[in-house]
C-alpha positions in Angstrom: 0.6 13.7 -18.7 -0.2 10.5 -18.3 0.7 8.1 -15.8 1.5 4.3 -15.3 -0.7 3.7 -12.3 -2.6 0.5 -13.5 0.3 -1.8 -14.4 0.8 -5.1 -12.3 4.5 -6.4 -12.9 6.4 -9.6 -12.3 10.2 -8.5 -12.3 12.4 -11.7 -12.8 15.1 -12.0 -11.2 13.3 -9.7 -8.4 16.3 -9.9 -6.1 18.6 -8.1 -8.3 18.2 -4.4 -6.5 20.6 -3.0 -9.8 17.3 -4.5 -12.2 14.8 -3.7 -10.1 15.8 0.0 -9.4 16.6 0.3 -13.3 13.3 -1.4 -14.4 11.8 1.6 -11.2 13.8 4.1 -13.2 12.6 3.4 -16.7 9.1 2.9 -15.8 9.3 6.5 -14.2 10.8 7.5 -17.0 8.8 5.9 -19.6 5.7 7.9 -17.8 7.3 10.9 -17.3 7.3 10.8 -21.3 3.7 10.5 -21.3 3.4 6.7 -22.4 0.1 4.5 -20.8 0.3 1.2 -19.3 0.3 -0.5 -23.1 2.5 -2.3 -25.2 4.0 1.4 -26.4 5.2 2.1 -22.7 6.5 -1.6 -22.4 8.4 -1.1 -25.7 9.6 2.0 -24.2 10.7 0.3 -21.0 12.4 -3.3 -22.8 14.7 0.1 -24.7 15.8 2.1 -21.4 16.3 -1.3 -19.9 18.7 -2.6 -22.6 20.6 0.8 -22.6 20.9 0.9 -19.0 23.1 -2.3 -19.3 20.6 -5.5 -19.6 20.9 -5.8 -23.0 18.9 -9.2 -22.7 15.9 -7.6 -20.9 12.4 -7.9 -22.6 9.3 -6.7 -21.6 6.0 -8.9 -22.2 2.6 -6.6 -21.9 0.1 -8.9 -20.9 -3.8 -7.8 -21.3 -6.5 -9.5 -21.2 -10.2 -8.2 -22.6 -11.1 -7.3 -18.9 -7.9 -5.8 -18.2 -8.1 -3.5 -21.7 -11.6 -2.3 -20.9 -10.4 -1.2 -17.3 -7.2 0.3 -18.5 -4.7 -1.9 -16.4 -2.2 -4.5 -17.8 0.3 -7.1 -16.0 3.9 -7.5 -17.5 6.5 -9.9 -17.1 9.6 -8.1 -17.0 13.3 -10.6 -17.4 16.5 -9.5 -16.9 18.0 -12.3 -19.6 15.3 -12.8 -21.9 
């Protein structure tokens, strides 16, 4: 299995706890499934997010040549879009 370990993530609005422990849930989930740190497992992520009740929520994976080669990515994660 593998795991989302190298992911950086910028959760807007980060002081909505309901978001953030859904956007916790679905990353958990999302890994659990055996999705990376890509632009699959963000896909996967914007999906559980919009059926959990944001239905505006995107996910942007971010990755930059360095970032590729050492496995890691940052996304920008929005409640409205």
């Amino acid at each position: 299995m593998t795991t989302m370990t190298h992911i950086r993530a910028k959760i807007t609005p980060w002081d909505d706890p309901a978001f953030v422990r859904a956007f916790e849930q679905a990353r958990d989930q999302t890994a659990s499934e055996g999705y990376a740190d890509g632009p699959q497992a963000g896909s996967r992520v914007e999906h559980l997010l919009r059926e959990a009740g944001f239905p505006k929520a995107t996910v942007d994976v971010i990755r930059t040549v360095p970032e590729a080669l050492e496995q890691t990515s940052h996304w920008v994660v929005t409640r409205d879009g």
